[in-house]
PAZARO-626906 format. One record per residue: residue in one letter; x negated, y negated, z of N, C-alpha, C, CB in turn. Coordinates in steps of 0.001 Angstrom, whole numbers, padded with zeros to 6 digits, always signed. Glycine has a CB too. Layout:
// PAZARO-626906
AXYZXYZXYZXYZ
...
END
This chain:
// PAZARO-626906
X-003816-020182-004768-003387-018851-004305-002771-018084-005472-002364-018969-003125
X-003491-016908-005512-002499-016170-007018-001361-015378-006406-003508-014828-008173
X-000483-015761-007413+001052-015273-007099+001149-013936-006880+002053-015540-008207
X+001503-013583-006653+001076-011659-005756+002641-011224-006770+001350-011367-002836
X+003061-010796-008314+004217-009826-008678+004764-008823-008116+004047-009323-009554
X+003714-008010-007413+004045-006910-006913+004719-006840-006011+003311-006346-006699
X+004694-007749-005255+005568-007838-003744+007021-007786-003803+005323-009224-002956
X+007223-008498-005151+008829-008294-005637+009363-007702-006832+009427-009466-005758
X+008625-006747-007689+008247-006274-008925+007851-005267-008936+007525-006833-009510
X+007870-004032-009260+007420-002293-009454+006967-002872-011236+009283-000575-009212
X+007394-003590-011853+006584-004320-013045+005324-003408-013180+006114-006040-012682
X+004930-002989-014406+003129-002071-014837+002354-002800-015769+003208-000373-015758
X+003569-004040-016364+002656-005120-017551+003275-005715-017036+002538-005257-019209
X+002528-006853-017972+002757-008238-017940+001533-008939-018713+002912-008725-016421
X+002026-010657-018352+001014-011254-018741+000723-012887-017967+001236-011233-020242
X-000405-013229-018111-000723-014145-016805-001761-014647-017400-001043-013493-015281
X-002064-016042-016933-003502-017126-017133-004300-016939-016234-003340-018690-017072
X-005556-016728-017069-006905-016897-016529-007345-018604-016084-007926-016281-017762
X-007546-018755-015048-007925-019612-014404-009093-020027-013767-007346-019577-013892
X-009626-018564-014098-010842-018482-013649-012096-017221-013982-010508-018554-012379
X-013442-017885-014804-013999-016980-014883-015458-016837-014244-013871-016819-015997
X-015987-016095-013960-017336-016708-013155-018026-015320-013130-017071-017502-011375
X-019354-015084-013706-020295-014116-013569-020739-013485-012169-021329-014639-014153
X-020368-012216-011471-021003-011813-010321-022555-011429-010614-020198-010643-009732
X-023316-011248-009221-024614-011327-009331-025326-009995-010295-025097-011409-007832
X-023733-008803-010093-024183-007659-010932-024403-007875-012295-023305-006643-010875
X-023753-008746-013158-023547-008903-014437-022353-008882-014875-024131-008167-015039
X-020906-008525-013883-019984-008599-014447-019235-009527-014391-019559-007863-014331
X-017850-010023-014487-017014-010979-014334-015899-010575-013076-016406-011228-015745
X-016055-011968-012539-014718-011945-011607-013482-013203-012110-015304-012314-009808
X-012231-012181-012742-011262-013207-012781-010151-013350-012220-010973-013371-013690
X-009762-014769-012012-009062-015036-011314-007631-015708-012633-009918-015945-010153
X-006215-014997-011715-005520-015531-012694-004374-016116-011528-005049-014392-014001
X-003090-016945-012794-002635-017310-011925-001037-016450-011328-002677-018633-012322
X-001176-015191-011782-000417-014328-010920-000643-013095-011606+001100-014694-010718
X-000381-011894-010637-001060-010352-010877+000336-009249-010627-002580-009977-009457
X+000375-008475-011457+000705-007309-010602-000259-006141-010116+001665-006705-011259
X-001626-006402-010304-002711-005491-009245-002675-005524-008022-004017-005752-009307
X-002571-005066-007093-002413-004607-005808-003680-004849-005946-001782-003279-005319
X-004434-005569-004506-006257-005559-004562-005943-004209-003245-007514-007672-003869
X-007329-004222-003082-008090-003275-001941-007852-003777-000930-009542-003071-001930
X-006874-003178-000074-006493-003994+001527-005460-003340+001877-006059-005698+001611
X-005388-003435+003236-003885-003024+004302-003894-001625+004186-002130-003642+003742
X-004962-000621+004087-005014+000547+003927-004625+001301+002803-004560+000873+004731
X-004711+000440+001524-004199+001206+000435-005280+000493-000828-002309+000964+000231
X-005729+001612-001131-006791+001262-002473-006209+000597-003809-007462+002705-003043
X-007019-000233-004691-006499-001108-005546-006389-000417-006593-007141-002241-005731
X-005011-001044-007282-004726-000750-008475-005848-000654-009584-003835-001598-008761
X-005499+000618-010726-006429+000643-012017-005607-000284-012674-006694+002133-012885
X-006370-000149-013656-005418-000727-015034-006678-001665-015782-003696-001975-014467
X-006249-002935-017263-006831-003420-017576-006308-004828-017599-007192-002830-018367
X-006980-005310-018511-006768-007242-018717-006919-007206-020211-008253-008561-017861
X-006200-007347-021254-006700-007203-022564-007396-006381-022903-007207-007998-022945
X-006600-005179-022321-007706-003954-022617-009179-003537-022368-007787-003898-023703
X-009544-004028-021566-010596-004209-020959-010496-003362-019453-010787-005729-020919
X-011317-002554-019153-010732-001970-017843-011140-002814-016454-011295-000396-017701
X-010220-002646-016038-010661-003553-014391-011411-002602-013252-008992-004154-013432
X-012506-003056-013131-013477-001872-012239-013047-001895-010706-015331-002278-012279
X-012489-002985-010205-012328-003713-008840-011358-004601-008821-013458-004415-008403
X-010224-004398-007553-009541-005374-007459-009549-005852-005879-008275-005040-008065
X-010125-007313-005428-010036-007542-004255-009663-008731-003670-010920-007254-003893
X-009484-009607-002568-008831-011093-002180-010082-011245-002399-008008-011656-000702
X-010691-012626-002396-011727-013550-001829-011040-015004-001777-013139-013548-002784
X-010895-014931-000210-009932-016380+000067-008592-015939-000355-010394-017895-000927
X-007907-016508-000780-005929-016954-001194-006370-015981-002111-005041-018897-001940
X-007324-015845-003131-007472-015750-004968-007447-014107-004749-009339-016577-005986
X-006904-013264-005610-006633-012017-006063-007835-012023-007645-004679-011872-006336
X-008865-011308-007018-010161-011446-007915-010170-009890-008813-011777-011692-006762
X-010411-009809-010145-010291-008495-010901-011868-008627-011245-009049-008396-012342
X-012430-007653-011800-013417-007153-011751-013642-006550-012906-013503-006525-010816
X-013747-007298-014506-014053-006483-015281-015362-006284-015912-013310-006607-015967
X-016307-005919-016971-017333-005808-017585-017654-007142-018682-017194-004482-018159
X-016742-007817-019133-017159-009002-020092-016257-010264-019551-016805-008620-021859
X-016562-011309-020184-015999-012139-019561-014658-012870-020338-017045-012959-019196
X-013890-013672-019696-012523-013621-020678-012165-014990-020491-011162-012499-020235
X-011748-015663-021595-011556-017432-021848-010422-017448-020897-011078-018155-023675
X-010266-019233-020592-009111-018819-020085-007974-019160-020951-008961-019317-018825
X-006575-018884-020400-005569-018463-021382-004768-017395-020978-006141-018106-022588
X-003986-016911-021787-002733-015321-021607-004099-014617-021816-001013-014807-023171
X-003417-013373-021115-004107-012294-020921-002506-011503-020984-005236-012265-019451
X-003084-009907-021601-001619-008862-021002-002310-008041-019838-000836-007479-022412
X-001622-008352-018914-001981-007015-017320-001580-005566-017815-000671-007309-015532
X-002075-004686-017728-001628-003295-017677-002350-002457-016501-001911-002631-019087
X-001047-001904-015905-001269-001298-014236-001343-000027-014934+000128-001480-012774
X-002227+001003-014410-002192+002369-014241-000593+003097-014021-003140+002598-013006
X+000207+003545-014900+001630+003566-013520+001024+004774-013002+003731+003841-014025
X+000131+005915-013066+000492+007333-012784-000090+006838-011218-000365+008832-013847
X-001213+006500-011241-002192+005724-010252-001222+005019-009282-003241+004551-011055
X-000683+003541-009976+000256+003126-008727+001507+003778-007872+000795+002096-009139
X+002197+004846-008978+003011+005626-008346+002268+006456-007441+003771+006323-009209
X+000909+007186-007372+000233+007763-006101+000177+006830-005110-001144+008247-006302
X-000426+005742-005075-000662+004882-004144+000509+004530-003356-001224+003840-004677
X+001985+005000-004251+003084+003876-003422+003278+005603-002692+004916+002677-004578
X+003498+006286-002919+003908+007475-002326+002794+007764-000939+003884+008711-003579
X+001691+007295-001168+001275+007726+000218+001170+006369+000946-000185+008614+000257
X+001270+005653+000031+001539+004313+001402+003061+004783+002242+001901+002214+000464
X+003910+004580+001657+005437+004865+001928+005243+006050+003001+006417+005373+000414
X+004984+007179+002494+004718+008196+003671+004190+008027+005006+003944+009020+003279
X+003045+006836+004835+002591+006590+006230+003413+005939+006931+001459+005949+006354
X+004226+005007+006342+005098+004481+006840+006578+005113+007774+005262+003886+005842
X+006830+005911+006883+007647+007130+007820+006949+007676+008865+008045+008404+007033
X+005520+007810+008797+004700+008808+009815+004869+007507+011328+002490+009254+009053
X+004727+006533+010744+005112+005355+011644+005827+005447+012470+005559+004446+011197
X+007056+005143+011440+008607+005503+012318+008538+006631+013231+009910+005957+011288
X+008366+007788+012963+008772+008856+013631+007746+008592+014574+008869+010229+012924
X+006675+008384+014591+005785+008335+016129+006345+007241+016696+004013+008102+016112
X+006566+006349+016485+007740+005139+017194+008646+005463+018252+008798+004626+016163
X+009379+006452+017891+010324+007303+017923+009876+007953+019628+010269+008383+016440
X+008779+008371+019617+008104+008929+020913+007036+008084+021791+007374+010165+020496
X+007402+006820+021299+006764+005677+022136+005466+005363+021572+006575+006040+023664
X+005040+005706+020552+003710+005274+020128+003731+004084+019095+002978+006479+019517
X+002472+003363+019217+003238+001959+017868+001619+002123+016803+003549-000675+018928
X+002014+002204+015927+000945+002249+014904-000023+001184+015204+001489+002086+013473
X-001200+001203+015054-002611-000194+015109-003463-000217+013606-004175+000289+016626
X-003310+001001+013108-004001+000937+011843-003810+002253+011281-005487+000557+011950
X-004470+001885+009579-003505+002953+008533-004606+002837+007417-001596+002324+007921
X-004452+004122+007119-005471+004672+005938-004853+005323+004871-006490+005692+006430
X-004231+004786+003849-003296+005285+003142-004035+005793+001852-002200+004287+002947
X-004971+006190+001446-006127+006334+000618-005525+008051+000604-007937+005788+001363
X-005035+008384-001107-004497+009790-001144-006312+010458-000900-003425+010264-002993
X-005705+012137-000189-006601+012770+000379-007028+012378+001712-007501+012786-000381
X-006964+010970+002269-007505+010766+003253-006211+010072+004500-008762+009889+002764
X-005564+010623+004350-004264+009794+004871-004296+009881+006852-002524+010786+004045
X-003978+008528+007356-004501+009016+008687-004273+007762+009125-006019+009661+008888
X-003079+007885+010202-002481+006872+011366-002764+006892+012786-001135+006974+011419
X-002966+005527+013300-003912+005962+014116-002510+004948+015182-005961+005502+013800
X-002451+005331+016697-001527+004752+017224-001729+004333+018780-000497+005550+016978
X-001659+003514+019012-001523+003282+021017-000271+003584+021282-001734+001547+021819
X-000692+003437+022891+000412+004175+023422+001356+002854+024482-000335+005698+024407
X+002629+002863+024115+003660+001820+024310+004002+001965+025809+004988+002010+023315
X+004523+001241+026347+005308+001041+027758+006292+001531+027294+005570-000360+028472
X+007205+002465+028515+005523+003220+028920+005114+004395+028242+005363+003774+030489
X+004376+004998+028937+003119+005921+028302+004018+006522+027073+002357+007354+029529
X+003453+006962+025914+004348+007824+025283+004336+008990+025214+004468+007642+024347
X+005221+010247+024678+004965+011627+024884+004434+011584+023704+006051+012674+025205
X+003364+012610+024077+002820+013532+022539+003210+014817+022030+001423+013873+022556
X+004005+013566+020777+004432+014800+020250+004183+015834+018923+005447+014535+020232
X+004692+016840+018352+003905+018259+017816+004279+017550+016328+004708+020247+018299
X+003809+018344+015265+003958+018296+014263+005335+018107+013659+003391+019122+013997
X+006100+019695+013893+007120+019807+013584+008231+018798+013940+007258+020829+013890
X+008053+018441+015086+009275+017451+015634+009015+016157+014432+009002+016816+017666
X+007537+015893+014380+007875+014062+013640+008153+014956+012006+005787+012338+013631
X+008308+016112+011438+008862+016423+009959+010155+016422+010000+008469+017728+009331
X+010738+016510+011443+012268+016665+010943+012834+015554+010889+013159+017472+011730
X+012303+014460+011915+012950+013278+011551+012201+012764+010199+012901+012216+012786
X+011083+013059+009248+010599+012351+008000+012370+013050+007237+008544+013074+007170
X+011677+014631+007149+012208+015062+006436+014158+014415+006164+011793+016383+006867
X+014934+014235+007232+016091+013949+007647+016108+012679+006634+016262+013785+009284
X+015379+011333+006754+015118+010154+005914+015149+010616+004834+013984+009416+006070
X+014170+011494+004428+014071+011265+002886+015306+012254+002416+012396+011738+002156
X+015859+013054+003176+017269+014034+002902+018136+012559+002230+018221+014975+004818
X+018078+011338+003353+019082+010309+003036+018953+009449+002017+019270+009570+003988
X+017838+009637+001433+017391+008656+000420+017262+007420+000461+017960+008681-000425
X+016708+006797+001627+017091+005897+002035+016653+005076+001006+016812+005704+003236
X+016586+003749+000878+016283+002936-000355+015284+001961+000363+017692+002158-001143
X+013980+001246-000200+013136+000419-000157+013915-000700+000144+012353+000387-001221
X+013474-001893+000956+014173-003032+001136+012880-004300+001066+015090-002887+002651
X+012904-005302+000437+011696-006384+000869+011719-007716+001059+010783-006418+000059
X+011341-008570+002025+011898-009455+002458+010571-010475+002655+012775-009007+003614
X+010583-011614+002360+009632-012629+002641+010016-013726+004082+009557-013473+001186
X+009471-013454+004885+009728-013947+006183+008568-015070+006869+009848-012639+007051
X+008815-016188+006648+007948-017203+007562+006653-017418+006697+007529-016536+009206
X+006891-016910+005305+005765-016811+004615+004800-015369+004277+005088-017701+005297
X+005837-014029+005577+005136-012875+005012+005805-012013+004918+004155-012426+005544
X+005506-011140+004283+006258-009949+003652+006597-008935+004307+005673-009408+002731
X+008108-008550+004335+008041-007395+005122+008849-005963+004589+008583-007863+006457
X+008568-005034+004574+008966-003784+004401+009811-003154+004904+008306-003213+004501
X+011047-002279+004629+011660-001650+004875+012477-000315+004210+012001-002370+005198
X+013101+000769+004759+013928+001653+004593+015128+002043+005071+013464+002291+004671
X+016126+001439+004199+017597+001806+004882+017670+000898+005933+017807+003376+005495
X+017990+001329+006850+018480+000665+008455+017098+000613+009494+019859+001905+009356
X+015891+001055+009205+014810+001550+010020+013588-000027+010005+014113+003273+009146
X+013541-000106+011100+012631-001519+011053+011828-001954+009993+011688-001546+012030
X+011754-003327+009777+010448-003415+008637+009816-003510+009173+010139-004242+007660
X+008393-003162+008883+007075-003288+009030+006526-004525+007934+006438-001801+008797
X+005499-005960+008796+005066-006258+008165+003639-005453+006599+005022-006992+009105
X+004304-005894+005665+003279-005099+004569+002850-006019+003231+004135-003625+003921
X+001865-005967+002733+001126-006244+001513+000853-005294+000644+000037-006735+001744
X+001328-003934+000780+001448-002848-000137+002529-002288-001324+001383-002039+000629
X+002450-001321-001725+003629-001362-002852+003790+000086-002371+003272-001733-004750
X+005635+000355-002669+006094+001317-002030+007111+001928-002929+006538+000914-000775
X+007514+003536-002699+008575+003718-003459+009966+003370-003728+008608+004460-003384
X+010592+003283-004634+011974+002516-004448+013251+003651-003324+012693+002234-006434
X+012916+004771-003282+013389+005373-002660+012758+006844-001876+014258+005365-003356
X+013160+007201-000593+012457+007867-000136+012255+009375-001087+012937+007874+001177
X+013419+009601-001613+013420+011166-002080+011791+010971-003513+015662+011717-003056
X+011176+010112-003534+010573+010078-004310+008837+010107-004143+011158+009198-004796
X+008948+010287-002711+007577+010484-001881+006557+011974-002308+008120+010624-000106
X+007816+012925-002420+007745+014311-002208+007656+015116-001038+006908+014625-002759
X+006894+016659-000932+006630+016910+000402+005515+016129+001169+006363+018224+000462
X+005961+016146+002202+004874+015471+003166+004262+016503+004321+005622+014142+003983
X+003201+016676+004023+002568+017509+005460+001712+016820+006386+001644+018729+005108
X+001969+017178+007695+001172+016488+008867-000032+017960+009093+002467+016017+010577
X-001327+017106+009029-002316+017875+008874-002939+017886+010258-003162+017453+007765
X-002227+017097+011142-003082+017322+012413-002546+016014+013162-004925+017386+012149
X-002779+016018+014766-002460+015235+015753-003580+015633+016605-001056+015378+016290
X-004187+014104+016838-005254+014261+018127-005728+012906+018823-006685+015005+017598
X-006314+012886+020139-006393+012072+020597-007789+011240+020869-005777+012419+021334
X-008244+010092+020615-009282+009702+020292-009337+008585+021062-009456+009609+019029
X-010199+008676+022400-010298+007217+023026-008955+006760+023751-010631+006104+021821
X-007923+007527+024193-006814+006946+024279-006199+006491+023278-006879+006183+024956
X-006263+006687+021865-005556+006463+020892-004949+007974+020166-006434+005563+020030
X-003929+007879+019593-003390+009400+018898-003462+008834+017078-001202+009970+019601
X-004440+010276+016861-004987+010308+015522-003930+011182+014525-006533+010996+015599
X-002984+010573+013921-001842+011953+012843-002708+011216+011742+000624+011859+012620
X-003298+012713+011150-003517+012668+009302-002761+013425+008886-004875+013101+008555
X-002046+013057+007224-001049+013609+006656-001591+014127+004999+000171+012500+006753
X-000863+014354+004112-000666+014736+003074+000025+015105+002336-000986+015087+002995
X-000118+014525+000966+001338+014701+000176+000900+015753-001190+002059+012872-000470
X+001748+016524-001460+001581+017520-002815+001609+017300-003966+002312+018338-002969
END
């Protein structure tokens, strides 16, 4: 299983053993090391850029336990230096984090999140409806409670529980997560709710950040 840095680390380098190298059917290499700070592709949030010895990483994804990178040549094993994108991971943590507030506040009116698309430009929480039914509610109401949070600054919290990771802000529930988030809310920016609708008995909020 590769050691996942990120979960306890905002870290953008480093350095880590290759453990594994093996040709995909395209022609490129998939390596496996024995700990990352790349975020792969999962839990609604797209994978980290960056390189491996300077080498750029095209793909980052699980296969099994293993956190697999994706570069163009292939690499002995041994140290390697990681280098994360920061401009890149700081987007990614800001709209993950945001959905996460979009969470809370629909919580708030009885709805419980089921799935999350945290992909900047495409941002979009999708929610059932709790015992009992919940009210649907408008735009403005779930900005004042975001907005109110990030007034407080609340601070990132992270916790490894039973073997999984969980997320938090200030005093406000964690959410189990495998994503990377900002260290504090005032650092999200503005957040706009681009719409609320209902799909199948499910309520559709897509958002966006500036």
């Amino acid at each position: 299983m590769t050691e996942r840095l990120y979960y306890s680390s905002d870290a953008t380098a480093g350095r880590a053993q290759v453990i594994r190298c093996t040709e995909e059917p395209d022609g490129r290499y998939a390596i496996e090391l024995n700990q990352t700070l790349f975020h792969p592709q999962g839990g609604g949030q797209p994978a980290d850029w960056g390189t491996l010895d300077g080498m750029a990483v095209e793909a980052v994804f699980l296969r099994g336990e293993q956190v697999v990178h994706i570069v163009s040549g292939a690499l002995a094993p041994g140290e390697v230096e990681m280098q994360v994108d920061e401009e890149m991971r700081e987007r990614h943590s800001r709209w993950h984090s945001a959905g996460h507030l979009i969470g809370y506040a629909d919580e708030q009116f009885g709805w419980k999140p089921v799935k999350a698309h945290h992909w900047p430009g495409e941002g979009r929480i999708t929610f059932m409806p709790g015992e009992p039914q919940g009210l649907l509610p408008d735009a403005s109401a779930l900005m004042i409670m975001i907005d109110g949070w990030k007034a407080d600054n609340l601070l990132r919290h992270t916790e490894i529980e039973a073997g999984r990771r969980k997320v938090r802000f200030g005093d406000l529930p964690a959410y189990l997560c495998g994503g990377t988030h900002v260290k504090q809310l005032a650092d999200i920016g503005m957040v706009q709710i681009l719409g609320l609708k209902m799909k199948k008995g499910l309520l559709v909020v897509t958002y966006a950040l500036d």
